[in-house]
Backbone bond lengths (Angstrom), bond angles and torsions (degrees), N, CA, C in turn:
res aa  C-N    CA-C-N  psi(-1)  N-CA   C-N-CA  omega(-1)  CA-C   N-CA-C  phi
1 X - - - 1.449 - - 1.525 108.99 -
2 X 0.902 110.40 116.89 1.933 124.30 160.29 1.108 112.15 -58.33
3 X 1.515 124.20 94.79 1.264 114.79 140.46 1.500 165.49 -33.46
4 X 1.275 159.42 72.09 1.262 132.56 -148.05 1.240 133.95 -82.54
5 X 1.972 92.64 -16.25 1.475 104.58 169.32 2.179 124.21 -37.63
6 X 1.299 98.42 -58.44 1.411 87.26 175.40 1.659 126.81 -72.19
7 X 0.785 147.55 17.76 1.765 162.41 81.69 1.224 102.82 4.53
8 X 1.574 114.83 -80.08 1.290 111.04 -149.70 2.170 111.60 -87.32
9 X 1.641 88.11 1.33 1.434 90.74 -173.62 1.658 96.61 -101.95
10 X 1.591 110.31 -8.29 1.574 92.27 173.01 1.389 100.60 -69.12
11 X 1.638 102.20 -66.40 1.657 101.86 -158.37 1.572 115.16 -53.25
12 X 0.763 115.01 -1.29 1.924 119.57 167.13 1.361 113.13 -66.39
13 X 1.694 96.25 -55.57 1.278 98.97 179.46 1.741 130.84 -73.59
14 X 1.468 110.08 -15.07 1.328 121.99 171.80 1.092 114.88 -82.32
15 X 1.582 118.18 -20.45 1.564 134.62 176.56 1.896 112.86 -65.96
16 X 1.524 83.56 -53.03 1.533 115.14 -175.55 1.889 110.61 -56.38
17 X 1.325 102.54 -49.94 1.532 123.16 -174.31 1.891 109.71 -88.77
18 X 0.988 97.02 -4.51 1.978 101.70 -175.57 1.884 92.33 -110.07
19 X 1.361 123.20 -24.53 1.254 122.35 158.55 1.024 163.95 -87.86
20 X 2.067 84.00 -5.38 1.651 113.86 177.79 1.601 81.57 -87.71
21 X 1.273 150.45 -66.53 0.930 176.60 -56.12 1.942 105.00 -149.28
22 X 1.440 87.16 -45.52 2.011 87.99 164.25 0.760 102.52 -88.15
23 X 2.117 143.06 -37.67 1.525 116.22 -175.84 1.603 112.17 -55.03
24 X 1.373 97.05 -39.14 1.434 78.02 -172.65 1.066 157.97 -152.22
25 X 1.780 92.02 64.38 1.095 121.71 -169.86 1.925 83.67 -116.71
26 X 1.061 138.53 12.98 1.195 129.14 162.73 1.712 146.83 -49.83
27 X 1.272 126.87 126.23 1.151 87.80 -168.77 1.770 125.58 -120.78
28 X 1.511 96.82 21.37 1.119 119.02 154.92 1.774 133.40 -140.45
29 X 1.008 121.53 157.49 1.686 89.12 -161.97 1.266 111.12 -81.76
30 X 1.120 121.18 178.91 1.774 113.80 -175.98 1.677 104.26 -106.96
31 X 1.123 102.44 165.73 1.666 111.06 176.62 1.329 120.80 -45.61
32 X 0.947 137.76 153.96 1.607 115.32 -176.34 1.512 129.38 -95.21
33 X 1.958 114.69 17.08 1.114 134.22 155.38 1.569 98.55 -70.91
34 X 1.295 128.54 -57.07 1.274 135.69 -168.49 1.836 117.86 -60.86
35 X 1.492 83.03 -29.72 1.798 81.64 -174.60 1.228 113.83 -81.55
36 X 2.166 111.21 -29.13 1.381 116.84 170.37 1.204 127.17 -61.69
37 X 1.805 115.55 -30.84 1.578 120.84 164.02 1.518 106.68 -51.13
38 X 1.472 114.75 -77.06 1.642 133.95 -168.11 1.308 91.56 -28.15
39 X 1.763 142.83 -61.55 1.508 143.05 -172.79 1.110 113.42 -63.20
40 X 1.424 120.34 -50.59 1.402 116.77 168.77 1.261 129.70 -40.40
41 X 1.496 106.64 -50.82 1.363 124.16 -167.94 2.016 112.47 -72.02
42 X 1.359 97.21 -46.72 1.391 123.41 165.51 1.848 101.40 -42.69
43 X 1.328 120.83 -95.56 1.361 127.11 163.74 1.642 105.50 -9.49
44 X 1.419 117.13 -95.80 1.032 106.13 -172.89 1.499 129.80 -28.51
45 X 1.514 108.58 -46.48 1.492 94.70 -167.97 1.767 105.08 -81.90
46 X 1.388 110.22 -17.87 1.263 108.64 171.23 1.647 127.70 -55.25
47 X 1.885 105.11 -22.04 1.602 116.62 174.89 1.360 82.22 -100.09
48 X 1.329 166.78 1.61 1.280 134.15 -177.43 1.774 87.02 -88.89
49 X 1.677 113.55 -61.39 1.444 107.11 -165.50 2.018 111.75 -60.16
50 X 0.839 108.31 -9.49 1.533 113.88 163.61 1.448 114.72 -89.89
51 X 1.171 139.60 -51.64 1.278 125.68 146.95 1.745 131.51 -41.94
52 X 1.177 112.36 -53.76 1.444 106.54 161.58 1.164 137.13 -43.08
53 X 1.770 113.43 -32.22 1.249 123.48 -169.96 1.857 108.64 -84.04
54 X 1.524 96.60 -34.64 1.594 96.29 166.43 1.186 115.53 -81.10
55 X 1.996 137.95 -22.15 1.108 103.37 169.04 1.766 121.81 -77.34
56 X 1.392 116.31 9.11 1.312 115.36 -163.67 1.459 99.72 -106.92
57 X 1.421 105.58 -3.82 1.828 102.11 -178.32 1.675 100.70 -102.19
58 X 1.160 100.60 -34.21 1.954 96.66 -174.46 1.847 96.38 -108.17
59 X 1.605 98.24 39.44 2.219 94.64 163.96 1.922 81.76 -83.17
60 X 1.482 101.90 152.88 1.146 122.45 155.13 1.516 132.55 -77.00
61 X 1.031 103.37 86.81 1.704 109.42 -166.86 1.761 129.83 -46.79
């Protein structure tokens, strides 16, 4: 069986790590529409790659 879980738990994590990586390496701060996206966006993929990782540990093999 093909999984898709690990797919969707890379790009989380490249999502996750390319966004820790613009907060803060910044070198001025951003508007604060922009900073509420950047967290949002951050968060989310931070529960997707945490969700992924539990649906890919309890898939039924």
């Amino acid at each position: 069986m093909n999984s898709k879980w690990p797919k969707v738990m890379l790009i989380s994590a490249i999502t996750s790590l390319w966004l820790l990586y613009d907060i803060s390496t910044a070198v001025e701060a951003p508007g604060p529409a922009l900073a509420i996206l950047q967290y949002a966006l951050l968060a989310c993929s931070l529960v997707a790659l945490i969700g992924t990782a539990v649906m890919y540990a309890t898939e039924k093999r």
